[in-house]
PDB file with one MODEL, atoms N, CA, C and O in Angstrom:
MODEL        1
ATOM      1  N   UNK A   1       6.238  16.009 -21.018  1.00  0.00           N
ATOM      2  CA  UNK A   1       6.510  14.684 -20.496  1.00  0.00           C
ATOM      3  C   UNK A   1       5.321  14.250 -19.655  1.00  0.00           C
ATOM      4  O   UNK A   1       4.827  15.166 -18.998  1.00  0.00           O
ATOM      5  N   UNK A   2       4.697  12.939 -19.514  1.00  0.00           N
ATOM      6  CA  UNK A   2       3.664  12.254 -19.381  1.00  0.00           C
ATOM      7  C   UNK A   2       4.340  11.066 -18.345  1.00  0.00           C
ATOM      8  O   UNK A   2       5.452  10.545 -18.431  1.00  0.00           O
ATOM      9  N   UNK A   3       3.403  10.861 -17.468  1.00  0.00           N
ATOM     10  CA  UNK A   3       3.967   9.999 -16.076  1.00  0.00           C
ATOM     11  C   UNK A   3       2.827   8.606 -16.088  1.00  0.00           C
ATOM     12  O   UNK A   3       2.981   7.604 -15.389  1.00  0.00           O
ATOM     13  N   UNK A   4       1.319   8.904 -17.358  1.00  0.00           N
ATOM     14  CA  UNK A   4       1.275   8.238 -17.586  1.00  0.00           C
ATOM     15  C   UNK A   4       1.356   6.936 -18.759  1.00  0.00           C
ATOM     16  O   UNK A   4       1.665   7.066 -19.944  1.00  0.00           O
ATOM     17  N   UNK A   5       1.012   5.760 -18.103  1.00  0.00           N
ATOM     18  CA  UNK A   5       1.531   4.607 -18.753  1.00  0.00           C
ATOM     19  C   UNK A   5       0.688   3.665 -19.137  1.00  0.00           C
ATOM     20  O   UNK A   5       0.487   2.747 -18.343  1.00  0.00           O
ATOM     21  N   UNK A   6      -0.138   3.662 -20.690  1.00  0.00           N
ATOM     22  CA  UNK A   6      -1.033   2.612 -21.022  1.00  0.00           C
ATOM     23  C   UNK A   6      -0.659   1.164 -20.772  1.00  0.00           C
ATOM     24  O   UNK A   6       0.409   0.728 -21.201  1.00  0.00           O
ATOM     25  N   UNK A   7      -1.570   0.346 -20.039  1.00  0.00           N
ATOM     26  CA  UNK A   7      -1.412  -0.780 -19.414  1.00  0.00           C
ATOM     27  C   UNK A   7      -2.148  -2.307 -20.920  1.00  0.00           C
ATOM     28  O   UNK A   7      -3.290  -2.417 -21.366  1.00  0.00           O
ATOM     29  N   UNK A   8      -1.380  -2.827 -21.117  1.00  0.00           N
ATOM     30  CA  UNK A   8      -2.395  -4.086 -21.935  1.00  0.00           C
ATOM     31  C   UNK A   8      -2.670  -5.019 -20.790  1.00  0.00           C
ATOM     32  O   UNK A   8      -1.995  -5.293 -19.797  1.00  0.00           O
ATOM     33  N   UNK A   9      -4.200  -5.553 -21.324  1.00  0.00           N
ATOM     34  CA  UNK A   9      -4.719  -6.712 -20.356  1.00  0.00           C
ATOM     35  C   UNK A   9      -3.747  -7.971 -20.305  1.00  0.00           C
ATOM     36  O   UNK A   9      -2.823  -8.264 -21.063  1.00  0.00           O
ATOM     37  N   UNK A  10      -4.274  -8.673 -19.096  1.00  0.00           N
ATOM     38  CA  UNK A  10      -3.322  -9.854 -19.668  1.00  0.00           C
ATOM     39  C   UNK A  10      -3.794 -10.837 -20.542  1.00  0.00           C
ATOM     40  O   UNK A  10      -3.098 -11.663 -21.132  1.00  0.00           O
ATOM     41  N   UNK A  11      -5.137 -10.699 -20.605  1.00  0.00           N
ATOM     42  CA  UNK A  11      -5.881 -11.187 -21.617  1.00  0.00           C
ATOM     43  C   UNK A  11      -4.778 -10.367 -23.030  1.00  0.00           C
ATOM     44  O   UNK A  11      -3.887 -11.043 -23.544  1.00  0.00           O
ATOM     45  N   UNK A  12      -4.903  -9.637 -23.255  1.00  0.00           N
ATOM     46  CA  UNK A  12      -4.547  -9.239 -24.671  1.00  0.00           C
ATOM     47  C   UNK A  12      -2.867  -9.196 -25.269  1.00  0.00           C
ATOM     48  O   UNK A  12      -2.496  -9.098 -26.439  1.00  0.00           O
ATOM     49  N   UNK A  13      -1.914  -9.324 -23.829  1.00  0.00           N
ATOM     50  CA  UNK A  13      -0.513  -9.688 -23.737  1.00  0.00           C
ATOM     51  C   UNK A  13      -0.456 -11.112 -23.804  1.00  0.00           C
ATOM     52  O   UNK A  13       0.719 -11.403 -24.026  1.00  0.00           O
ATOM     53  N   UNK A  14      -1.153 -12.134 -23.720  1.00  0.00           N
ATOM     54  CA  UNK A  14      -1.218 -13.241 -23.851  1.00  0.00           C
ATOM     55  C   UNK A  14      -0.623 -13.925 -22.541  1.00  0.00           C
ATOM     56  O   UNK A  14       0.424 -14.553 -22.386  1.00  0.00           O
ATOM     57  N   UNK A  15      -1.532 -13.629 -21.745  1.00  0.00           N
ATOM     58  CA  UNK A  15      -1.023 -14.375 -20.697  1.00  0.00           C
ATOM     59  C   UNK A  15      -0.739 -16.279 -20.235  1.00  0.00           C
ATOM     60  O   UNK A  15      -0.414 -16.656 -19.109  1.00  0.00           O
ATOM     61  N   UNK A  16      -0.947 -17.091 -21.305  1.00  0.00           N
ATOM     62  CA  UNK A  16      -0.799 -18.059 -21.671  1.00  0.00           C
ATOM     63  C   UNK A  16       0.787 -18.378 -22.152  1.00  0.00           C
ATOM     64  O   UNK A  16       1.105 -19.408 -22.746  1.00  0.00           O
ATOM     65  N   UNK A  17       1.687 -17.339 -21.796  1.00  0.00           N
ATOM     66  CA  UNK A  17       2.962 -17.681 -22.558  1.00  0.00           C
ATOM     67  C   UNK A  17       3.868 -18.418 -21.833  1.00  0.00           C
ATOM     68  O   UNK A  17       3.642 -18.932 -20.737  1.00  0.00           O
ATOM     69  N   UNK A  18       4.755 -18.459 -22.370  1.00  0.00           N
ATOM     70  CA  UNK A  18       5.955 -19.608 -21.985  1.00  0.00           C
ATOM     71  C   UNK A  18       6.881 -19.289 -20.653  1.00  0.00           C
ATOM     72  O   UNK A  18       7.944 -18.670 -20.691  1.00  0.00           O
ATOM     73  N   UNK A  19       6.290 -19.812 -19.521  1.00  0.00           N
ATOM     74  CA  UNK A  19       7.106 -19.395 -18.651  1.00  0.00           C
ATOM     75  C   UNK A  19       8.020 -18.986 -18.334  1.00  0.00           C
ATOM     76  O   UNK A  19       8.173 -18.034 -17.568  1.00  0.00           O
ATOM     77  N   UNK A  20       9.253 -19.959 -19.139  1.00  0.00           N
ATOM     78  CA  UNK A  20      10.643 -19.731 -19.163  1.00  0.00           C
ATOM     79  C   UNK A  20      11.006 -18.560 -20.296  1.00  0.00           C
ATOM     80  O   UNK A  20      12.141 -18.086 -20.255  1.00  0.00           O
ATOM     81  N   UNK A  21      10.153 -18.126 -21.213  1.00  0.00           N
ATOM     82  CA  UNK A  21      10.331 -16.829 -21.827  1.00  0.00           C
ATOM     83  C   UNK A  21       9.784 -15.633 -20.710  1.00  0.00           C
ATOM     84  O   UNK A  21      10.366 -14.548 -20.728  1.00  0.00           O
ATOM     85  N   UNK A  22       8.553 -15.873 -19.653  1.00  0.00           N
ATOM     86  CA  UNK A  22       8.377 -15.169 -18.700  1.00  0.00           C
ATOM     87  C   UNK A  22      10.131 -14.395 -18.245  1.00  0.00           C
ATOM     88  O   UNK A  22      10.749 -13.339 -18.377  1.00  0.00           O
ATOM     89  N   UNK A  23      10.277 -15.637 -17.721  1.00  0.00           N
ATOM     90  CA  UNK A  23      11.477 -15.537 -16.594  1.00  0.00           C
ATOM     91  C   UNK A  23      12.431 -14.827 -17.086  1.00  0.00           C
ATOM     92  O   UNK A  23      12.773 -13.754 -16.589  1.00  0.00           O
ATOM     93  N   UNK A  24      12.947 -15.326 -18.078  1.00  0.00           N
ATOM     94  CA  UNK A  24      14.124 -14.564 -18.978  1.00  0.00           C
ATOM     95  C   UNK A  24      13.582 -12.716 -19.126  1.00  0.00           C
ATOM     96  O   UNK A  24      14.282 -11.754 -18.809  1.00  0.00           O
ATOM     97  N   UNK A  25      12.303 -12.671 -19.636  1.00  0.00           N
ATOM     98  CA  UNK A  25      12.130 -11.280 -19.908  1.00  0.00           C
ATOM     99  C   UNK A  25      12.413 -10.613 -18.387  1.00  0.00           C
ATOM    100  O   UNK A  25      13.297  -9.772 -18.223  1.00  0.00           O
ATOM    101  N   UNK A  26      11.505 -11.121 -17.234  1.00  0.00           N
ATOM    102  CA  UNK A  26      11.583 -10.283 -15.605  1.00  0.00           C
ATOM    103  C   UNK A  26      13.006 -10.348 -15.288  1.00  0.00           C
ATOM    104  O   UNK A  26      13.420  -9.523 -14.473  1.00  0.00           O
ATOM    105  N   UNK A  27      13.948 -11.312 -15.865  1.00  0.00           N
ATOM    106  CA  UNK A  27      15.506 -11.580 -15.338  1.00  0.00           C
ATOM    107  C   UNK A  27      15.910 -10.014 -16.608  1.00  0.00           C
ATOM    108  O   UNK A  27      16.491  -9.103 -16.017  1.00  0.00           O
ATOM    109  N   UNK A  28      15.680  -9.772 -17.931  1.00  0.00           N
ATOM    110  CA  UNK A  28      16.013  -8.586 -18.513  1.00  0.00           C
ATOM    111  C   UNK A  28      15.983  -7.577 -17.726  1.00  0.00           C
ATOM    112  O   UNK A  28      16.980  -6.923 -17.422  1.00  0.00           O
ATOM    113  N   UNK A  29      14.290  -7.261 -17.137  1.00  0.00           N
ATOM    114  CA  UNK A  29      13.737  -5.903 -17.038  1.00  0.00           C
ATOM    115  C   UNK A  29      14.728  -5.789 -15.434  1.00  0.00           C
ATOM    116  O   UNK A  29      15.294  -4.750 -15.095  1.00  0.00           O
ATOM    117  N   UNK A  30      14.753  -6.945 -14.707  1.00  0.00           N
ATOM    118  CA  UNK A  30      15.612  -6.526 -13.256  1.00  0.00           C
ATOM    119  C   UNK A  30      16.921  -5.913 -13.857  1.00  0.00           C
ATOM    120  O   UNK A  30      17.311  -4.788 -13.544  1.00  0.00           O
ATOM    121  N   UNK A  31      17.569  -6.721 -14.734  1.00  0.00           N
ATOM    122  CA  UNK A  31      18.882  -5.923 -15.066  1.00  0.00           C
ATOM    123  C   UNK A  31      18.980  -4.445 -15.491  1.00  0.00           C
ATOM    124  O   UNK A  31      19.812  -3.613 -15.130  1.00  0.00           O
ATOM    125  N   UNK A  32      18.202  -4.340 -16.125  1.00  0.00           N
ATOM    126  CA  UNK A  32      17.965  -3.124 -16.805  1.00  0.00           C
ATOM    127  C   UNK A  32      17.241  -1.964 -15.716  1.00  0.00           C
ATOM    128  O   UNK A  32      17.159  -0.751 -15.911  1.00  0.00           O
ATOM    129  N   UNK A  33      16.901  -2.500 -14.888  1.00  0.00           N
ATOM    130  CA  UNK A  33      16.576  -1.492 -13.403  1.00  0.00           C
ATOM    131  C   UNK A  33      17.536  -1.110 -12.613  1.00  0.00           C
ATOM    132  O   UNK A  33      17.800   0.059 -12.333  1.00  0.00           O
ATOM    133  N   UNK A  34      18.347  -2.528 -12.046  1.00  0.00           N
ATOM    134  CA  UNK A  34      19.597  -2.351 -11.546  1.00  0.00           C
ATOM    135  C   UNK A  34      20.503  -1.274 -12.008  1.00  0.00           C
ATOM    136  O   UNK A  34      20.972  -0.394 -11.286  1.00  0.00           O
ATOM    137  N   UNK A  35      20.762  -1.465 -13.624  1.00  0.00           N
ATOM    138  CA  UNK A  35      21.487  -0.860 -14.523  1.00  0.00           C
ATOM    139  C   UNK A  35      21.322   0.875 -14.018  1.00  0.00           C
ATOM    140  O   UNK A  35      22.129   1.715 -13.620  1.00  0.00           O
ATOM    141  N   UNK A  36      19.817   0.876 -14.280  1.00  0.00           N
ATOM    142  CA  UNK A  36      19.101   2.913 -14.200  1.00  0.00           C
ATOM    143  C   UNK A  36      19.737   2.962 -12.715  1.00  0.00           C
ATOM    144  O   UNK A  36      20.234   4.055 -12.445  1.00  0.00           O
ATOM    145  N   UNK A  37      19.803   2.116 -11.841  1.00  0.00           N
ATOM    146  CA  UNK A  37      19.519   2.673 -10.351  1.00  0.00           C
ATOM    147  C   UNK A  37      20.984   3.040 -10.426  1.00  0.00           C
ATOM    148  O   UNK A  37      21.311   4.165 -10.047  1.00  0.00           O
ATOM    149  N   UNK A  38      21.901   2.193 -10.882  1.00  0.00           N
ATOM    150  CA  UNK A  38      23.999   2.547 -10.329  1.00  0.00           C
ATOM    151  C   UNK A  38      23.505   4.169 -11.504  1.00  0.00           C
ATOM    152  O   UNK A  38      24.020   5.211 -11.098  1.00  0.00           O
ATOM    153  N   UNK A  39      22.669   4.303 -12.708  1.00  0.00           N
ATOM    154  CA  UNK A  39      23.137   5.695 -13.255  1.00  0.00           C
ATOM    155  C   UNK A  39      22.737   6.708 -12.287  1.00  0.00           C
ATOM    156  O   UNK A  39      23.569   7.451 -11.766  1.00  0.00           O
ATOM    157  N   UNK A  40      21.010   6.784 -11.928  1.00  0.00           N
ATOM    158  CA  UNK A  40      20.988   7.454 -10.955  1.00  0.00           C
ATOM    159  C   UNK A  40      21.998   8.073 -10.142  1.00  0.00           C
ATOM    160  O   UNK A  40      22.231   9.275 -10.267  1.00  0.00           O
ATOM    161  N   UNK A  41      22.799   7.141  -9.075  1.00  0.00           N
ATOM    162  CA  UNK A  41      23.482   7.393  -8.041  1.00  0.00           C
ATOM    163  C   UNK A  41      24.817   8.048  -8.933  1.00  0.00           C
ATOM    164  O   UNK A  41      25.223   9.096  -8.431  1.00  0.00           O
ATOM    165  N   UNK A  42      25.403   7.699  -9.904  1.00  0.00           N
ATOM    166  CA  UNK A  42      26.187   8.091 -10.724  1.00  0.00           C
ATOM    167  C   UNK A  42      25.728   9.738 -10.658  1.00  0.00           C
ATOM    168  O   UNK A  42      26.388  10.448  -9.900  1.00  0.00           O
ATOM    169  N   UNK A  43      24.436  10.463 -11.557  1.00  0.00           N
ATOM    170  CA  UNK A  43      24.313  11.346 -11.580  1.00  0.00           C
ATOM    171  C   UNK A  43      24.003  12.123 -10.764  1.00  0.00           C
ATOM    172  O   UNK A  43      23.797  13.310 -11.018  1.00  0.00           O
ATOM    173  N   UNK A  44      23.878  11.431  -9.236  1.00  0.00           N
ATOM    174  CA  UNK A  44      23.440  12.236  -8.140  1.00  0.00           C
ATOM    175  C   UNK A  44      24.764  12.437  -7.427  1.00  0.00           C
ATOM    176  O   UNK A  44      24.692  12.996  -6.332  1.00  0.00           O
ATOM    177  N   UNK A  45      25.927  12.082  -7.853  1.00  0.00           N
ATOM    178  CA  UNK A  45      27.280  12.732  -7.512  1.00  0.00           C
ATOM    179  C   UNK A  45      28.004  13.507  -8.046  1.00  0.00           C
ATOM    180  O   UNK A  45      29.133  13.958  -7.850  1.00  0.00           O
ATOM    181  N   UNK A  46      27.165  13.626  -8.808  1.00  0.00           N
ATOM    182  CA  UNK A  46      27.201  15.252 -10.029  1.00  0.00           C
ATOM    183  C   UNK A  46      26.864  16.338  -9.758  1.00  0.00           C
ATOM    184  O   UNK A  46      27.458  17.399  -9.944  1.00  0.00           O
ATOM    185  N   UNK A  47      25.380  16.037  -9.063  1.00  0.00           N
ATOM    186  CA  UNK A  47      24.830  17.588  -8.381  1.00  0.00           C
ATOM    187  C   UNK A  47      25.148  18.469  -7.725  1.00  0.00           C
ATOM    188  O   UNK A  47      24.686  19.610  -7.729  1.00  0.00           O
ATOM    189  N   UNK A  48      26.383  17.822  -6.773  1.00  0.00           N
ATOM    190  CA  UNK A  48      26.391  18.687  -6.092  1.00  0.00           C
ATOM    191  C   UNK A  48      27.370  20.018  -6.064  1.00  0.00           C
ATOM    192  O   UNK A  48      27.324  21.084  -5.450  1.00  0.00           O
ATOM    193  N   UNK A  49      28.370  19.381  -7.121  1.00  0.00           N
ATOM    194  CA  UNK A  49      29.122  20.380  -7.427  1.00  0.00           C
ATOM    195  C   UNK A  49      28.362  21.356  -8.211  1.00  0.00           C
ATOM    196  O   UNK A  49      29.049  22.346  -8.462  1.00  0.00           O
ATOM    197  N   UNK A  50      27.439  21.396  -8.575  1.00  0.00           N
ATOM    198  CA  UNK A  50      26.241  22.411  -9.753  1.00  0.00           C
ATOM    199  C   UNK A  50      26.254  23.876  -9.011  1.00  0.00           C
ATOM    200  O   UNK A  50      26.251  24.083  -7.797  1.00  0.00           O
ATOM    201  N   UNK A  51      26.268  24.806 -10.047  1.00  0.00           N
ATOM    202  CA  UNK A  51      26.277  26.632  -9.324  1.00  0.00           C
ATOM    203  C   UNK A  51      24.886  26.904  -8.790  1.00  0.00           C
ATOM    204  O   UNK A  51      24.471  28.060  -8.708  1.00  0.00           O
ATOM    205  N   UNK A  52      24.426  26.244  -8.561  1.00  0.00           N
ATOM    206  CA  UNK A  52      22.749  26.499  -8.223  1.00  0.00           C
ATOM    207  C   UNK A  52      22.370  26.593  -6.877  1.00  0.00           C
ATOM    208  O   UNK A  52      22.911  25.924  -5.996  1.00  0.00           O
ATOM    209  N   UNK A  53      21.335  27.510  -6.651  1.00  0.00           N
ATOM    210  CA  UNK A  53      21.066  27.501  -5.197  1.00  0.00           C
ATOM    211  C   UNK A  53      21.129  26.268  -4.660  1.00  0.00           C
ATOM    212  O   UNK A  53      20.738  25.219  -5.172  1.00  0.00           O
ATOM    213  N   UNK A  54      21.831  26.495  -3.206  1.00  0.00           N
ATOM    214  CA  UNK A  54      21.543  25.140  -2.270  1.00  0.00           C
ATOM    215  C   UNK A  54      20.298  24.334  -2.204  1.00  0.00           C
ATOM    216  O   UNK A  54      20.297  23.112  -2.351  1.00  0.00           O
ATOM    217  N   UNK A  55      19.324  24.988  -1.999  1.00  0.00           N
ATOM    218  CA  UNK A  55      17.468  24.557  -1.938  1.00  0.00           C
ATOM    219  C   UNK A  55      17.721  23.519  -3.638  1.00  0.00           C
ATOM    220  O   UNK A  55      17.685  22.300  -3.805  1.00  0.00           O
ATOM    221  N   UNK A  56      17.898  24.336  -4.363  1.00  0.00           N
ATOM    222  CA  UNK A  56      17.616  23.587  -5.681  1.00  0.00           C
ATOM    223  C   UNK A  56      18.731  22.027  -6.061  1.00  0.00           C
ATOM    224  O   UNK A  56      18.539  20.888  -6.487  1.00  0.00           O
ATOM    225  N   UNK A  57      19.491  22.559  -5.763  1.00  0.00           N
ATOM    226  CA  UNK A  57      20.358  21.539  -5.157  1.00  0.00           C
ATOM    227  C   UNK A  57      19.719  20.036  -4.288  1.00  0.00           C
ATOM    228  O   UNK A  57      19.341  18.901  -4.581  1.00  0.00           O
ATOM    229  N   UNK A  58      19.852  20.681  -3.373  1.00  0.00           N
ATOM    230  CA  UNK A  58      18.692  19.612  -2.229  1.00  0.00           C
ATOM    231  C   UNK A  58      17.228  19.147  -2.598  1.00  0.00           C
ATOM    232  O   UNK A  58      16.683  18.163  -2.098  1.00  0.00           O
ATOM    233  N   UNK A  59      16.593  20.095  -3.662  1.00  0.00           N
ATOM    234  CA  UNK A  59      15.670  19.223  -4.570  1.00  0.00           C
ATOM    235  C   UNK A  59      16.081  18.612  -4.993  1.00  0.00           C
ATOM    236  O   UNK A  59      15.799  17.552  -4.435  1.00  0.00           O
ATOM    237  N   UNK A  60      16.962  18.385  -6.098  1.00  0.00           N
ATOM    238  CA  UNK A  60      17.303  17.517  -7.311  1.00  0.00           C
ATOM    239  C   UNK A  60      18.038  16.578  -6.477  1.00  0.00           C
ATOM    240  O   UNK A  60      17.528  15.543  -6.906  1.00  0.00           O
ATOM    241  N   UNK A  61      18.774  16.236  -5.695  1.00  0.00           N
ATOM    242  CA  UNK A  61      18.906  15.326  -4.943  1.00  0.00           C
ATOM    243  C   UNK A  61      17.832  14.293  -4.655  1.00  0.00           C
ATOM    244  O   UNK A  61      17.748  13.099  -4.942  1.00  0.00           O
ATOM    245  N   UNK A  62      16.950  15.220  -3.926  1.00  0.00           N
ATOM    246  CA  UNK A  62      16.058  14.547  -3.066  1.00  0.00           C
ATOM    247  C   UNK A  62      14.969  13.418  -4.246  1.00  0.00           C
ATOM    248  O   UNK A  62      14.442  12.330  -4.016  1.00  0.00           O
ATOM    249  N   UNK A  63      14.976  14.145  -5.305  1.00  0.00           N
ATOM    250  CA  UNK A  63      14.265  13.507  -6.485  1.00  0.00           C
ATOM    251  C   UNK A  63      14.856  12.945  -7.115  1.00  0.00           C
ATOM    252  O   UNK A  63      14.261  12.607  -8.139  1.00  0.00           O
ATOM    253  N   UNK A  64      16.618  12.368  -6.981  1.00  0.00           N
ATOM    254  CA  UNK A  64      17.345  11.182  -7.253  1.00  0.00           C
ATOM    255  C   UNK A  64      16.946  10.695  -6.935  1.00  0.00           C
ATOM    256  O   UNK A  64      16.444   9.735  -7.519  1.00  0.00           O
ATOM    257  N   UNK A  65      16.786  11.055  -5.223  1.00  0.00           N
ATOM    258  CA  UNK A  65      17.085   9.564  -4.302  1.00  0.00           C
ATOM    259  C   UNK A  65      15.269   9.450  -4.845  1.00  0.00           C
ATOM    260  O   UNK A  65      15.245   8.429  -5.531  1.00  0.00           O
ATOM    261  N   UNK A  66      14.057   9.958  -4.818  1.00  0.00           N
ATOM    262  CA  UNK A  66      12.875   9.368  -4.764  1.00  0.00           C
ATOM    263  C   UNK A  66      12.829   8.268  -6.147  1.00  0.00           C
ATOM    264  O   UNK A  66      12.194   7.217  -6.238  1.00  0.00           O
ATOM    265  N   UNK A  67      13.425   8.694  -6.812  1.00  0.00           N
ATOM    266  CA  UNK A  67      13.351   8.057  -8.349  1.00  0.00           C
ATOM    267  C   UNK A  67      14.405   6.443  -8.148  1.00  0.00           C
ATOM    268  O   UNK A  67      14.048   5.390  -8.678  1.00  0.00           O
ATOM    269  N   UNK A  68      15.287   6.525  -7.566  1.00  0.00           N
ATOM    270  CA  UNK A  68      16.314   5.284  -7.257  1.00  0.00           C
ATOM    271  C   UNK A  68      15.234   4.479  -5.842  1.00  0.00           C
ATOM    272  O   UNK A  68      15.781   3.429  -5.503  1.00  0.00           O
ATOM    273  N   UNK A  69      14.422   4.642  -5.336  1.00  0.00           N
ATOM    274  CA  UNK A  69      13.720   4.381  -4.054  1.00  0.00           C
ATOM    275  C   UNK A  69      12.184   3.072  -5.296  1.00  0.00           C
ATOM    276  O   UNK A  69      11.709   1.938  -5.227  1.00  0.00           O
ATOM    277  N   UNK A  70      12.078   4.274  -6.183  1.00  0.00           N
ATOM    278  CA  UNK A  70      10.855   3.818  -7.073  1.00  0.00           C
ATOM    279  C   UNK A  70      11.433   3.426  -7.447  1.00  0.00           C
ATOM    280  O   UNK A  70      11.616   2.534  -6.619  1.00  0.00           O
ATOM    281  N   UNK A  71      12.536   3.115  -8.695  1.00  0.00           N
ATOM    282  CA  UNK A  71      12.924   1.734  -9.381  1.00  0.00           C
ATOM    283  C   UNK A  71      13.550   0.343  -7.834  1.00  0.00           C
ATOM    284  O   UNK A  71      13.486  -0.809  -8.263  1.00  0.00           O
ATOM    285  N   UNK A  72      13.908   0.403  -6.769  1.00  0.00           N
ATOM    286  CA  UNK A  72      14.221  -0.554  -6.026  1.00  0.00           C
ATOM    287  C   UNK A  72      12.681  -0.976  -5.572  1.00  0.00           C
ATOM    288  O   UNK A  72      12.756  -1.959  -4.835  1.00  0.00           O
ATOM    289  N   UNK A  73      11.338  -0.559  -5.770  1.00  0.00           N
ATOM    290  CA  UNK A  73      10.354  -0.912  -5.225  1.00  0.00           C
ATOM    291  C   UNK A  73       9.747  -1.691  -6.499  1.00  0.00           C
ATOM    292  O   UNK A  73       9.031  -2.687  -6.390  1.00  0.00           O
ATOM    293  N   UNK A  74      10.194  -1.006  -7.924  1.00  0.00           N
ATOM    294  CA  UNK A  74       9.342  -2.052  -9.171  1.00  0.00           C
ATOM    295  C   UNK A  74      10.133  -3.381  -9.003  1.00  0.00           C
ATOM    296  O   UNK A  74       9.565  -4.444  -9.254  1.00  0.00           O
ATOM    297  N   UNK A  75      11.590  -3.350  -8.534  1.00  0.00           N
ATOM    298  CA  UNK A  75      12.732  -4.442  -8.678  1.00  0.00           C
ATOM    299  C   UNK A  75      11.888  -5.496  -7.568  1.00  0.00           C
ATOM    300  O   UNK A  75      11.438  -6.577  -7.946  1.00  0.00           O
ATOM    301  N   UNK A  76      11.796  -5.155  -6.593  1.00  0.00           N
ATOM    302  CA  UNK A  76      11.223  -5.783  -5.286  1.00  0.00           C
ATOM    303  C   UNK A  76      10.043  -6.232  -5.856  1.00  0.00           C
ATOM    304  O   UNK A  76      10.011  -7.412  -5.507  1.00  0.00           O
ATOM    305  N   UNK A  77       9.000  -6.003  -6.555  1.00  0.00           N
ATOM    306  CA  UNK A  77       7.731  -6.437  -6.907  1.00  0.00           C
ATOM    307  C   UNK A  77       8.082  -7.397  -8.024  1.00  0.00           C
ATOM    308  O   UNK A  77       7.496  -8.478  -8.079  1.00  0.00           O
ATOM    309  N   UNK A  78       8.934  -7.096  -8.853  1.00  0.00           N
ATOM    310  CA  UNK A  78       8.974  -7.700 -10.081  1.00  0.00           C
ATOM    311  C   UNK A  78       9.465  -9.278  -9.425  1.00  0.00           C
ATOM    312  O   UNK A  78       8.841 -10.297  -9.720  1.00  0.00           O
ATOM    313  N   UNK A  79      10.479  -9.290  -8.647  1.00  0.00           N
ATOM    314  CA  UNK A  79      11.248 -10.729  -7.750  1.00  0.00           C
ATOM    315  C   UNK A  79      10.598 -11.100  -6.748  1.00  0.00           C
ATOM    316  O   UNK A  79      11.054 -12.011  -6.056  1.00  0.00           O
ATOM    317  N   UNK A  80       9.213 -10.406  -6.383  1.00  0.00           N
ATOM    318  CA  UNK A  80       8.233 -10.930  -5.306  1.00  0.00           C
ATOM    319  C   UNK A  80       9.291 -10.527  -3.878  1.00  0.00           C
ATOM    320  O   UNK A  80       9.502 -11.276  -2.924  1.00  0.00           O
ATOM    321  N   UNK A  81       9.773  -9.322  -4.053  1.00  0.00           N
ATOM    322  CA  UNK A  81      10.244  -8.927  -2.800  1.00  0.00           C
ATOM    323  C   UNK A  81      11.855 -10.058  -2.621  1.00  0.00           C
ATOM    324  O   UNK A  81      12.313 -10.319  -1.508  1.00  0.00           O
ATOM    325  N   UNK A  82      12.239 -10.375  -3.414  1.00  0.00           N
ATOM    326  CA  UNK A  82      13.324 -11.075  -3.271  1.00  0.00           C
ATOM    327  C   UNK A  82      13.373 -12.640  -2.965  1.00  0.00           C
ATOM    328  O   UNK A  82      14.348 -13.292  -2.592  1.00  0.00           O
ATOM    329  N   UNK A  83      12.046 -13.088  -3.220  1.00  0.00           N
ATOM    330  CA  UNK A  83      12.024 -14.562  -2.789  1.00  0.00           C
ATOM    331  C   UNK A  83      11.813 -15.123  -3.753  1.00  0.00           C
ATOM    332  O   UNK A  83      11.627 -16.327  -3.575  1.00  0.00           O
ATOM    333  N   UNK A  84      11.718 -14.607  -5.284  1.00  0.00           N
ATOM    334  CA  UNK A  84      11.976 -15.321  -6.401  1.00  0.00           C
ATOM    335  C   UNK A  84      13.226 -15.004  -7.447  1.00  0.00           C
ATOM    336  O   UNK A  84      13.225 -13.934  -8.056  1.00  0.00           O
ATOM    337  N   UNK A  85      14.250 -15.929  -7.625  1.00  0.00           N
ATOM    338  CA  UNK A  85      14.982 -15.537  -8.519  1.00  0.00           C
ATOM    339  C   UNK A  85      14.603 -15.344 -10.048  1.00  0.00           C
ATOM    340  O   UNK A  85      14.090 -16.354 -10.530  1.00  0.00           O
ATOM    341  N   UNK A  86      14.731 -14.347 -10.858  1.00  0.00           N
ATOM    342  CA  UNK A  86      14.116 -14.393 -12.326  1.00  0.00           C
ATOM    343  C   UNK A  86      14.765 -15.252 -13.287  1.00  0.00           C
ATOM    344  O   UNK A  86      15.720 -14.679 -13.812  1.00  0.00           O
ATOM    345  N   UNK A  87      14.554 -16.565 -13.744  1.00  0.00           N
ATOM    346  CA  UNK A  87      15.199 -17.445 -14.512  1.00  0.00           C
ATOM    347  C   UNK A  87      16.241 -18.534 -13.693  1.00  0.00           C
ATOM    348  O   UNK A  87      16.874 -19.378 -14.327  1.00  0.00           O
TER     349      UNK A  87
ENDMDL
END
């Protein structure tokens, strides 16, 4: 598994496109963040009942919560920190 992520220019994504197709797609990708973040927390009330050392335990936690922290920070960038609604 690979953490990285080939980027297209905006030159070559066509940054000339239709605003309101903009909006609609950033109004998708927020839902679909929202969506990962309730599974996250979903599966981080799973862990703890797990037979596994406590320590390992309290990792995999701790790397819920960092992973639910990083999708609420792409959500925040994607809506300009909450002062733009998407669509």
């Amino acid at each position: 598994m690979t953490n990285v992520v080939p980027f297209v220019s905006r030159a070559q994504a066509g940054s000339a496109a239709d605003p309101a197709a903009a909006a609609r797609t950033t109004a998708s990708v927020v839902a679909d963040l929202v969506s990962v973040v309730a599974e996250i927390r979903e599966i981080s009330e799973r862990v703890l009942p797990l037979p596994n050392e406590p320590l390992e335990v309290e990792r995999t936690l701790q790397a819920l919560v960092d992973a639910i922290s990083a999708v609420e920070h792409a959500t925040a960038v994607l809506t300009c920190h909450g002062e733009r609604t998407p669509l």
